[in-house]
ZAMARLO-705362 format. One record per residue (C-alpha): residue in one letter; x, y, z; residue number from 0. Coordinates in steps of 0.5 Angstrom, whole numbers, m for minus. Each point is the difference from the previous one (the first is absolute). Layout:
REM ZAMARLO-705362
<'A'; <X; Y; Z>; NUM>
...
//
This chain:
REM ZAMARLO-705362
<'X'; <199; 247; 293>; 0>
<'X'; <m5; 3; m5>; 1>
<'X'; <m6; m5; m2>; 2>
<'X'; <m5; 3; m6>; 3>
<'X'; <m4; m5; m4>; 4>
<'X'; <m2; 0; m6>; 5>
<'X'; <m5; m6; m1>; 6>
<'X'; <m1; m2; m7>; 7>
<'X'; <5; 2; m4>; 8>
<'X'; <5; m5; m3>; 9>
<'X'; <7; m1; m5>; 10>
<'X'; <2; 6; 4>; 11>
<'X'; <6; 4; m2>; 12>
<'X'; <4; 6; 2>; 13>
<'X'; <2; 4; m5>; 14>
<'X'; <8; 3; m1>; 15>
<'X'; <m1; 5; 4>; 16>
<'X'; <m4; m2; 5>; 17>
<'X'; <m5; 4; m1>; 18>
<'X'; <m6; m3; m3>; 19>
<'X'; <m2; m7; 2>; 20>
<'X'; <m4; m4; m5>; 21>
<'X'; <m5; m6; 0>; 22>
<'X'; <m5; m3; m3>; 23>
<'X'; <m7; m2; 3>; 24>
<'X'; <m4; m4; m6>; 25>
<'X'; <1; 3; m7>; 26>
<'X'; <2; 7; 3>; 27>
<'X'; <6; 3; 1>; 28>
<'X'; <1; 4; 7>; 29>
<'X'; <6; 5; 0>; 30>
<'X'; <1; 4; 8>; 31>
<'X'; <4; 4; 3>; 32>
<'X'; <4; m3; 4>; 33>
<'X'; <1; 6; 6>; 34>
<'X'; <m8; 0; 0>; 35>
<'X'; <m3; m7; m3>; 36>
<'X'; <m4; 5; m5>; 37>
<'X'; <m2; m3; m5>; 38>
<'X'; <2; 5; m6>; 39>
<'X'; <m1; m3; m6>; 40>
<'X'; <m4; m7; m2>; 41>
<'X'; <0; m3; m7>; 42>
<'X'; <m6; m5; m3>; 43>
<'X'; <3; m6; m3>; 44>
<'X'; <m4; m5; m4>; 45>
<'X'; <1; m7; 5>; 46>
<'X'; <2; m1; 7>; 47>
<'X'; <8; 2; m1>; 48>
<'X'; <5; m4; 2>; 49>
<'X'; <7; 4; 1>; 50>
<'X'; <2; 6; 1>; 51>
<'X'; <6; 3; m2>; 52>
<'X'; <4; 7; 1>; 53>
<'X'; <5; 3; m6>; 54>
<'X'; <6; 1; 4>; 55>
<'X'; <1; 7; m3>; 56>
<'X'; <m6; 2; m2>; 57>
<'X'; <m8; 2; 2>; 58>
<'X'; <m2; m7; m4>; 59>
<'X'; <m4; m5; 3>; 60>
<'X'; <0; m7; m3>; 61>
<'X'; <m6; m4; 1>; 62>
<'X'; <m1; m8; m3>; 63>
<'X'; <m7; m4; 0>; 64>
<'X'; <2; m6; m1>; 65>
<'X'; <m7; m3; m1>; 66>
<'X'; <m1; 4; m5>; 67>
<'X'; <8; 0; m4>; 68>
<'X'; <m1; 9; 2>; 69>
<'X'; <6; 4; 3>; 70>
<'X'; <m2; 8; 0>; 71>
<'X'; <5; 5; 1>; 72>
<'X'; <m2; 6; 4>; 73>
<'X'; <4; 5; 2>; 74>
<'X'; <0; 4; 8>; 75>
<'X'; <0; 7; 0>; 76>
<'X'; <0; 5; 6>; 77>
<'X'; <m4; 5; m4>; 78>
<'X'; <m5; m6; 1>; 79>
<'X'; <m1; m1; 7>; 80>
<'X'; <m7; 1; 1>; 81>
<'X'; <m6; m3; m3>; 82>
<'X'; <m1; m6; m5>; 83>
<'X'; <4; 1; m6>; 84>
<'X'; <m4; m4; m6>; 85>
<'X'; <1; m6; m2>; 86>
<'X'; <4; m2; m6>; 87>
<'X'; <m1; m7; m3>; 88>
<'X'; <0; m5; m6>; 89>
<'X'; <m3; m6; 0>; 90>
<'X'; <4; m7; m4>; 91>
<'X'; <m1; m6; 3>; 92>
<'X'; <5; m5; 0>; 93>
<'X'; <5; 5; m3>; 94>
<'X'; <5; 4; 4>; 95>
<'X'; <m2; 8; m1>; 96>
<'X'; <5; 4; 5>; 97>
<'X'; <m3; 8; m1>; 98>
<'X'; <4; 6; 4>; 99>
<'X'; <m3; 5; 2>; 100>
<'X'; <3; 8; 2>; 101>
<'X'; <m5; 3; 4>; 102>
<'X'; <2; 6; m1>; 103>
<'X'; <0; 0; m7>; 104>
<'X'; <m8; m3; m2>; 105>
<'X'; <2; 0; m8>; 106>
<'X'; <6; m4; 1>; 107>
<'X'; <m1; m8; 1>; 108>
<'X'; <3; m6; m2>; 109>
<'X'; <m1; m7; m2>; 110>
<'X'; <3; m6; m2>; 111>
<'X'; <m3; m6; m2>; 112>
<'X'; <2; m7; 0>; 113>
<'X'; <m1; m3; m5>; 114>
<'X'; <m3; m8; 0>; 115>
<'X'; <5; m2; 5>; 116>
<'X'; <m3; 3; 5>; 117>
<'X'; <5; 2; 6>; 118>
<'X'; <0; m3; 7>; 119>
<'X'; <5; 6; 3>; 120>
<'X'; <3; 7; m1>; 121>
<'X'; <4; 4; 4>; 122>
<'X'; <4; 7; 0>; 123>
<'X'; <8; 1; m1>; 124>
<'X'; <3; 3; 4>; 125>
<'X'; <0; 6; m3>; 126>
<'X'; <m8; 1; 1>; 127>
<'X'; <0; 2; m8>; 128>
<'X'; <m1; m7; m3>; 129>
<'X'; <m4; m6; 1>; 130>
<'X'; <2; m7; 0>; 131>
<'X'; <m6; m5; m2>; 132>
<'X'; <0; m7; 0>; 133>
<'X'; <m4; m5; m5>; 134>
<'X'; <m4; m6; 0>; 135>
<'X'; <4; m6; m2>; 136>
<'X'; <6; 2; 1>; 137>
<'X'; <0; 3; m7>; 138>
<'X'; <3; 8; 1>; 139>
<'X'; <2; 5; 6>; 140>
<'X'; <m1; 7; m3>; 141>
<'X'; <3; 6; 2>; 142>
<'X'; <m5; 6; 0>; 143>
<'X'; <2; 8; m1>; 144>
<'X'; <m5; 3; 5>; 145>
<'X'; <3; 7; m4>; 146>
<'X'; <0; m2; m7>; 147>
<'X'; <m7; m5; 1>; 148>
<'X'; <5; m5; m4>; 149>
<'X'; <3; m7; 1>; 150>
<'X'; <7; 1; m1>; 151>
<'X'; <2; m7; 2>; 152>
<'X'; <m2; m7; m2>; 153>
<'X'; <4; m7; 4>; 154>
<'X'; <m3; m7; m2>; 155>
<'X'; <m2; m5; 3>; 156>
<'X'; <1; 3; 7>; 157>
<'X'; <0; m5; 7>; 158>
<'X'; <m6; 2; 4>; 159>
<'X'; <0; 4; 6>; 160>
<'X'; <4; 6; 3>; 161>
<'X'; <6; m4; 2>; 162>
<'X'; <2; 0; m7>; 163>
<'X'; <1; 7; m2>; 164>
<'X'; <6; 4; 4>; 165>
<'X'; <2; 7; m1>; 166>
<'X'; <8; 2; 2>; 167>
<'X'; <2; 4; 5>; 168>
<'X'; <m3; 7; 2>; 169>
<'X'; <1; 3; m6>; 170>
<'X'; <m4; m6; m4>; 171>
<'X'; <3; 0; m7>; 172>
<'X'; <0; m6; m1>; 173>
<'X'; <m6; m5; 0>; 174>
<'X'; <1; m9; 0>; 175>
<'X'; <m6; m4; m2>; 176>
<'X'; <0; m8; 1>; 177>
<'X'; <m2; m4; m5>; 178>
<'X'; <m3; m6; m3>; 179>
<'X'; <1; m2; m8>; 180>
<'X'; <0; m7; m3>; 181>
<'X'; <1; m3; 7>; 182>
<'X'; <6; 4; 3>; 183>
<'X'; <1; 5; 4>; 184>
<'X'; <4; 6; m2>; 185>
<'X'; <0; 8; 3>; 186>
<'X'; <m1; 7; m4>; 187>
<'X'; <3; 6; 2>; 188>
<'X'; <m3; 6; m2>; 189>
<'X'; <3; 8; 0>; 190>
<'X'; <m5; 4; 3>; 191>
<'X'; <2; 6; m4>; 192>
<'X'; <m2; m2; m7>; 193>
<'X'; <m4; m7; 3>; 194>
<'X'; <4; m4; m5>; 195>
<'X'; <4; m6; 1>; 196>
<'X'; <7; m1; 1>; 197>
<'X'; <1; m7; 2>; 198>
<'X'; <m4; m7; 0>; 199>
<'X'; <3; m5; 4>; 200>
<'X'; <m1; m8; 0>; 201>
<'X'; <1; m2; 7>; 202>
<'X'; <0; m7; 2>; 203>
<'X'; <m6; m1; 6>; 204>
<'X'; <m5; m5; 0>; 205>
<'X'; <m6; 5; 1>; 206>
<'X'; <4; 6; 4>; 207>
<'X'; <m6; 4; 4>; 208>
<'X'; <3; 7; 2>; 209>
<'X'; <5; 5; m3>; 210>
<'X'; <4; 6; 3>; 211>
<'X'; <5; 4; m1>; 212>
<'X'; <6; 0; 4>; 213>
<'X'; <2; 7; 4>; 214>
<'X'; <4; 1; m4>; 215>
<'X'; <m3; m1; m6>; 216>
<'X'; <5; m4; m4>; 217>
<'X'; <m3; m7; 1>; 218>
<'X'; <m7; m2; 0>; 219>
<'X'; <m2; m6; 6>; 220>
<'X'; <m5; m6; m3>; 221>
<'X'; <m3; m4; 6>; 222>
<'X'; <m2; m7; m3>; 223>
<'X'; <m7; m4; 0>; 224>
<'X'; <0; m4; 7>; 225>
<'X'; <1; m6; m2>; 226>
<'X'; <7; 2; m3>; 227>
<'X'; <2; 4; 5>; 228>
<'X'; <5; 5; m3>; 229>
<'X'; <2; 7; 0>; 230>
<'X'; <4; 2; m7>; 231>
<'X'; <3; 6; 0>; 232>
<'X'; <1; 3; m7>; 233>
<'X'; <5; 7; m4>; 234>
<'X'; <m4; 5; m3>; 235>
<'X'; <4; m4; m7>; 236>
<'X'; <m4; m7; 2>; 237>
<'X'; <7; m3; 5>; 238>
<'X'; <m2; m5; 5>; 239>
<'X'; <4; 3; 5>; 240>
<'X'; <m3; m5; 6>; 241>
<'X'; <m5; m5; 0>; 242>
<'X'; <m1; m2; 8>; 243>
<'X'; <m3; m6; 2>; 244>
<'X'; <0; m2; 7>; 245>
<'X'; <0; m8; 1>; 246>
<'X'; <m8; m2; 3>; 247>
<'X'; <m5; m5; m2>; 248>
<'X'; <m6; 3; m2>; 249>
<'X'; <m3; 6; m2>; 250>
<'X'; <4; 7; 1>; 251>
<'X'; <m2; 7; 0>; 252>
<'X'; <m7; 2; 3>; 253>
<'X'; <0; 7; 1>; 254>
<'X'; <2; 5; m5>; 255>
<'X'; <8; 2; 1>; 256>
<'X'; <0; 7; 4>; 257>
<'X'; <5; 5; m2>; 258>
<'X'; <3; 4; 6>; 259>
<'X'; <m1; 7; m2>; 260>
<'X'; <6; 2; 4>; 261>
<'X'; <5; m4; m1>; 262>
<'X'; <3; m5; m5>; 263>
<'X'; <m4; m6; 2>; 264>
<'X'; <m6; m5; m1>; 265>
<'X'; <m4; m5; 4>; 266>
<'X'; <m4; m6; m2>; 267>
<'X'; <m5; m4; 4>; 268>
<'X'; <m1; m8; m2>; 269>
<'X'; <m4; m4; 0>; 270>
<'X'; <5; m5; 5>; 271>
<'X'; <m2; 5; 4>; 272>
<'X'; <7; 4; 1>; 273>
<'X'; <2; 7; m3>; 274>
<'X'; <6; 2; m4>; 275>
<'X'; <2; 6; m1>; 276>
<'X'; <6; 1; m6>; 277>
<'X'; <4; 5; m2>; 278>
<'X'; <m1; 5; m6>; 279>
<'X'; <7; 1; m1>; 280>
<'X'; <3; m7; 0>; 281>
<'X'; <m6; m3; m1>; 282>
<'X'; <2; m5; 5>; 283>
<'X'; <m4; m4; 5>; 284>
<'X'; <1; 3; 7>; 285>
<'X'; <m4; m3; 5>; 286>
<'X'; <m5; m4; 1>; 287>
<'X'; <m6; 1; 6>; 288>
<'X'; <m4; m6; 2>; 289>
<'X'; <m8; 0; 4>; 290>
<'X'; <2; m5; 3>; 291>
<'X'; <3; 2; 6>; 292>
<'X'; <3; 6; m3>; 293>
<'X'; <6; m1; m1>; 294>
<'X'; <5; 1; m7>; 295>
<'X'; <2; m5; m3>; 296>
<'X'; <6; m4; m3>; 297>
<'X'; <6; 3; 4>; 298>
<'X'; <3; 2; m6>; 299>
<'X'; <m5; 6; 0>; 300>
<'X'; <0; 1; 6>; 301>
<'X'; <2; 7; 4>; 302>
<'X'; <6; 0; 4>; 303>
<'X'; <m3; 3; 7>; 304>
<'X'; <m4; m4; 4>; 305>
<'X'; <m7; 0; 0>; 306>
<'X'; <m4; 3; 5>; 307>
<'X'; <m5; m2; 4>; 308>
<'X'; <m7; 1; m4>; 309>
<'X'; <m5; 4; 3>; 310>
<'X'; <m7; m3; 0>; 311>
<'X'; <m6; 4; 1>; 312>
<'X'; <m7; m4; 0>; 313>
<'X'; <m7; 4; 1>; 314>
<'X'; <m4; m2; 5>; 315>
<'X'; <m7; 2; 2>; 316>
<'X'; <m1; 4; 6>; 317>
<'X'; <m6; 3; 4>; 318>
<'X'; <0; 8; 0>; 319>
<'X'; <m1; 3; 5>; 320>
<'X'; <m8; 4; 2>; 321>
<'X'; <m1; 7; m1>; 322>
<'X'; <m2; 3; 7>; 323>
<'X'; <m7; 0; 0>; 324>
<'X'; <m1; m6; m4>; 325>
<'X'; <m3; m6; 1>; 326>
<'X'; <3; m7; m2>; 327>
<'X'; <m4; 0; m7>; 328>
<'X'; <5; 4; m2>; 329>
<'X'; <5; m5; 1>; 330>
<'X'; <3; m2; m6>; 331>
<'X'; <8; m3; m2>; 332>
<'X'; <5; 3; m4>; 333>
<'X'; <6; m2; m3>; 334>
<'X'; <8; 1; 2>; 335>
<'X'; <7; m3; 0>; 336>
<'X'; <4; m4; 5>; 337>
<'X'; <7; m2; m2>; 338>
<'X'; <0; m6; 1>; 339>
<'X'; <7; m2; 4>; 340>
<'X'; <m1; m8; 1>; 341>
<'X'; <3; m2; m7>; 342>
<'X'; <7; 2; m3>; 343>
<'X'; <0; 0; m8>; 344>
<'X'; <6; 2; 0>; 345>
<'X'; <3; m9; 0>; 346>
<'X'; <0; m2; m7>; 347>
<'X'; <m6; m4; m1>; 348>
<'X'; <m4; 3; 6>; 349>
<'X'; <m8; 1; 0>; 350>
<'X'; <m4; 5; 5>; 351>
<'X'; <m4; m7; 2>; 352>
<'X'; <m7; 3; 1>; 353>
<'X'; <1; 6; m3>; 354>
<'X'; <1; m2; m8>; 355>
<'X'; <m7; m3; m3>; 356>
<'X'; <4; m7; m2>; 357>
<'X'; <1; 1; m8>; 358>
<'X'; <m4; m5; m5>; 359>
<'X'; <5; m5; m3>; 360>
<'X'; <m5; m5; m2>; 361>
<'X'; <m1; m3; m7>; 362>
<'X'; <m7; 3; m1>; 363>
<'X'; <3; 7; 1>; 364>
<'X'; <m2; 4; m5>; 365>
<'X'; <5; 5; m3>; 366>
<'X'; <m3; 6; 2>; 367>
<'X'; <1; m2; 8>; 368>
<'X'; <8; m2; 0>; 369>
<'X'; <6; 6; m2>; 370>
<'X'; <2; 7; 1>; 371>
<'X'; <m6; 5; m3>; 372>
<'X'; <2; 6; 3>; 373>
<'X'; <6; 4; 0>; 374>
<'X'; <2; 7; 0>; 375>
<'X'; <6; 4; 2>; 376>
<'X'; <0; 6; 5>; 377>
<'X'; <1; 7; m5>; 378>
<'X'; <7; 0; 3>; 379>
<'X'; <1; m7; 0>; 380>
<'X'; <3; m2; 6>; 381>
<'X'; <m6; m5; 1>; 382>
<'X'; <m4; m5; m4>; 383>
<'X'; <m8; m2; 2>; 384>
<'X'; <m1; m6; m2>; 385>
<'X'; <m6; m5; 1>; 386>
<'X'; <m1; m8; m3>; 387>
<'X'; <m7; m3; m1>; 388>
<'X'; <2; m6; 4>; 389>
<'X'; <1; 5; 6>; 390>
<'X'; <m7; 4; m2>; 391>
<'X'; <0; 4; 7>; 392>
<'X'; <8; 2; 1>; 393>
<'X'; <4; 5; m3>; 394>
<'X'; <7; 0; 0>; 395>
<'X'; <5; 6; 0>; 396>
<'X'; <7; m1; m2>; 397>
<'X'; <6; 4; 2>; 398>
<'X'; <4; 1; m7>; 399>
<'X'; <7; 2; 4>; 400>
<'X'; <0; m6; 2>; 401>
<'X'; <m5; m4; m4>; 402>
<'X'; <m3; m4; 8>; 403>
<'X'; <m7; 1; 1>; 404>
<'X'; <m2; 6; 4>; 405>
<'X'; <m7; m2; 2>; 406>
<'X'; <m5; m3; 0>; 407>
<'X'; <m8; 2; 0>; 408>
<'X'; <m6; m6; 2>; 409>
<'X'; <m7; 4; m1>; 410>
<'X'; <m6; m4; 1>; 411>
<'X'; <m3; 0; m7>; 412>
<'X'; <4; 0; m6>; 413>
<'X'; <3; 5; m3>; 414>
<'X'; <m2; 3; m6>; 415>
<'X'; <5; 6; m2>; 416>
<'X'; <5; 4; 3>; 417>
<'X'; <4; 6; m2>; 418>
<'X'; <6; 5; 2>; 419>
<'X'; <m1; 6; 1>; 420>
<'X'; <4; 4; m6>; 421>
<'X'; <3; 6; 5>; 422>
<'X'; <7; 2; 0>; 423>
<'X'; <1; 0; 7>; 424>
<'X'; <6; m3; 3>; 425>
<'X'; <1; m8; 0>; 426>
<'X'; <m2; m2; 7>; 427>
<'X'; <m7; 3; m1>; 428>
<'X'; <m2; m5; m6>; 429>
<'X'; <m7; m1; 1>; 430>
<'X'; <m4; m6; m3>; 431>
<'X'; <m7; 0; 0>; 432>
<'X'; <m5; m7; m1>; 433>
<'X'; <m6; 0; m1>; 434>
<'X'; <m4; m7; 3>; 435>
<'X'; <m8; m1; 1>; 436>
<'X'; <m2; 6; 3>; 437>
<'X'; <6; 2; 3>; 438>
<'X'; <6; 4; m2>; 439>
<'X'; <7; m1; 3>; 440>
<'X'; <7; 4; 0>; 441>
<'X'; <7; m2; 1>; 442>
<'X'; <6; 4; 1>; 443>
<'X'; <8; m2; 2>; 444>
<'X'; <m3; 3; 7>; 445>
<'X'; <m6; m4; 2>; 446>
<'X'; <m7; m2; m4>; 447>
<'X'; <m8; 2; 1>; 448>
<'X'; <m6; m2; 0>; 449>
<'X'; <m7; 4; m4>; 450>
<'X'; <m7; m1; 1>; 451>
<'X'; <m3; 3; m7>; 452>
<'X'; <m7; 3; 2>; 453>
<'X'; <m5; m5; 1>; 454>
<'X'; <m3; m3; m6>; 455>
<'X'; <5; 2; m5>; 456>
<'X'; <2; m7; m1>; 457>
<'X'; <4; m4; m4>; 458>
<'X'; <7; 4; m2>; 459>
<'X'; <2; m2; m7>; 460>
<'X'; <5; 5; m2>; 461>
<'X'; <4; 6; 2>; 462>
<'X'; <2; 6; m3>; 463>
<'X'; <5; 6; 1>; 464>
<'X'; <0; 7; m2>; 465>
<'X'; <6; 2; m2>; 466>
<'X'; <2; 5; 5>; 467>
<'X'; <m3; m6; 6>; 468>
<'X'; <m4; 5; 3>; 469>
<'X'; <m5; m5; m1>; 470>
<'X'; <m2; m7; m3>; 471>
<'X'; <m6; m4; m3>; 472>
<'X'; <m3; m6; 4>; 473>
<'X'; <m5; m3; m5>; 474>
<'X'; <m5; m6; 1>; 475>
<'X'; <m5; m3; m5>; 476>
<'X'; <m5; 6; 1>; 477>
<'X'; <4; 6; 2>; 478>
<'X'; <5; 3; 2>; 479>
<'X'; <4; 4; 6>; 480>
<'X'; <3; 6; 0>; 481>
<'X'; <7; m1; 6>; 482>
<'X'; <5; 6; 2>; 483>
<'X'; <6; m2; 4>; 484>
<'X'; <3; 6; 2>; 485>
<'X'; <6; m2; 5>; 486>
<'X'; <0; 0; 7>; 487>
<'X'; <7; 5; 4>; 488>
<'X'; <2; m7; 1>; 489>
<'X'; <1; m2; m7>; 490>
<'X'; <m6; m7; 2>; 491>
<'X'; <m6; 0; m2>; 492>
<'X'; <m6; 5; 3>; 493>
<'X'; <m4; m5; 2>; 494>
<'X'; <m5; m1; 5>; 495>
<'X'; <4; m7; 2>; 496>
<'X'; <7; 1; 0>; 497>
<'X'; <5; m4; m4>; 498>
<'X'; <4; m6; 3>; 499>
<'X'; <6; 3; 0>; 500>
<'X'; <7; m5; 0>; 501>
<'X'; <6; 3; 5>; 502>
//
């Protein structure tokens, strides 16, 4: 496995292709080929740029300086692979200006100001040639034409945050927007063609917090606030088709519902510490998953087959050995997985005693240390990820044949991110990455591992595939690291320790 640092780059992104890789150092905008780690373009922005982000079919950058209320645009060309290309920028402050640039053509620029409101986020659609901005006080999303330079979409009184817009299916005709007007909340549906409206649908949530469209896109699925603890599920013509409401005390949703991309599914973790995963074409409830103890819930939910006894991988530290010729200074500790085959999880109620970091049930508990957080299915969907606060250092694979937990993996240190490797290899070779202090972890079906990253690199925050997975990003809070993982004739992965395998 390769290793190539790049200190002191940040917000990192891949582009589409995998080409390119663009991150941020202060106010400068760093673009490098991702073959070499050259840098082959650099921009100069007006304050410290605190986002980047790629158009999804075009060469255009997005940068977002929120110090400043500024987004700037540029674009990426091959023909400009070398050298600093000169900086393009516009000064306003508090007042949102997203300027795009085409490197390839110096006389063409556009710029799209605000106005008094201010924007506080913008983002590309999925067809790389407009650009979606949200204003300040919830007053207005605009959709802006990076071809015409014009806005050709208006919608009123916008939810914040990225969660309330969606684009259906593959192809993104239409566009659904939540809203909030006099005191109610109500959804736009938008054609993507001509931006107009087609329809305005009342809807009957509390204060809804995220929208999707169904796979098929004949239904938009509404998550309620968490104290409501609701799903609504409307038709394009403003039918409430299923309200689901499962019968708990206290808060409901914490994660954002995760849409499984091949499959008519989606998940949700709560913050009762279970994941439910429901179906998108009855919109029933299907199972519910517990953290405590990992087992599903309700019998009435539950599979028919049995469940197999949990896999329980826990890291332990463990001395390298010493080069020949070295002397004992250059002893040093490195991490592993054992399988831990003392307990069986697989009895409802059952709790690895020693393995689990007891979860945190007191009164003073704050919101943030109790409920499921992460949750990410594989890309074949046959598995799904999930952690909960309250059990910071665990990570839960669930087998969705039978909805039973397949394993379960205790790291020393939190865990602060995980990620599937978006390969199509066939589904016993789904690979789950998890990022943890300094250390990178791997789970397969086969077995699991443990990664040293190179010494100093610290603490790992984020990980982020490209998109043919040849290789990924790892980021900390200085930099970032540069991981190939070329597949052993084995299909495990080549390490220098070899993964716990279950036969």
């Amino acid at each position: 496995m390769d290793f190539e640092q790049i200190p002191g780059q940040a917000n990192n992104e891949w582009s589409p292709d995998g080409t390119y890789i663009a991150g941020t150092a202060g106010a400068t905008v760093l673009v490098r080929l991702a073959i070499t780690h050259n840098v082959s373009a650099s921009f100069q922005c007006l304050d410290r740029v605190d986002k980047i982000e790629w158009s999804p079919r075009g060469p255009f950058l997005l940068c977002a300086q929120h110090k400043r209320g500024v987004v700037q645009g540029r674009a990426a060309a091959k023909e400009e692979r070398s050298g600093i290309l000169p900086p393009r920028t516009c000064s306003c402050i508090w007042l949102l200006l997203c300027a795009v640039f085409d490197v390839r053509s110096k006389d063409w620029s556009f710029r799209i100001n605000a106005g008094i409101s201010g924007v506080i986020d913008a983002m590309f659609s999925p067809d790389g040639g407009h650009i979606v901005t949200f204003s300040d006080f919830q007053l207005k999303l605009t959709v802006w034409d990076v071809g015409s330079r014009a806005a050709v979409c208006h919608v009123k009184n916008p939810k914040q945050g990225r969660k309330v817009v969606s684009f259906s299916g593959k192809d993104s005709k239409y566009m659904a927007v939540l809203q909030r007007q006099d005191g109610r909340d109500g959804v736009s549906v938008i054609a993507c063609d001509d931006w107009s409206c087609l329809q305005q649908l009342p809807i009957a949530t509390c204060d809804a917090q995220q929208l999707q469209w169904a796979h098929d896109d004949a239904a938009v699925i509404v998550i309620d606030s968490p104290p409501e603890d609701r799903i609504c599920v409307y038709s394009v013509f403003g039918q409430l088709l299923k309200c689901i409401q499962p019968h708990t005390a206290g808060l409901g949703v914490k994660s954002a519902a995760q849409f499984s991309r091949t499959a008519p599914l989606f998940a949700t973790g709560s913050y009762d510490d279970k994941l439910r995963v429901y179906s998108q074409v009855t919109f029933d409830l299907l199972v519910e998953l517990t953290h405590r103890g990992g087992q599903t819930d309700d019998g009435d939910r539950e599979r028919g087959d049995a469940i197999p006894e949990t896999l329980v991988y826990k890291e332990v530290l463990e001395q390298a050995d010493i080069p020949h010729g070295g002397s004992a200074r250059d002893e040093h500790r490195v991490s592993r997985y054992v399988i831990d085959t003392t307990v069986d999880v697989s009895a409802r109620g059952a709790k690895p005693s020693g393995a689990v970091p007891p979860p945190n049930t007191s009164a003073s508990a704050s919101l943030g240390s109790v409920g499921v957080s992460i949750v990410e299915w594989s890309p074949d969907s046959r598995w799904i990820a999930s952690k909960s606060d309250s059990e910071p250092c665990v990570v839960r694979v669930w087998d969705t044949n039978r909805y039973a937990l397949h394993s379960l993996l205790v790291q020393m240190h939190n865990v602060k991110c995980i990620a599937w490797e978006p390969s199509q290899c066939a589904k016993d070779e789904a690979r789950l990455w998890i990022g943890a202090s300094d250390h990178l972890y791997v789970w397969m079906p086969q077995g699991a591992s443990a990664i040293d990253l190179p010494g100093g690199f610290g603490a790992v925050h984020r990980l982020q595939w490209n998109a043919d997975a040849s290789a990924f990003l790892v980021e900390n809070r200085d930099g970032c690291c540069l991981v190939g993982s070329p597949p052993s004739a084995n299909g495990l992965l080549c390490t220098d320790e070899p993964p716990v395998e279950h036969h």
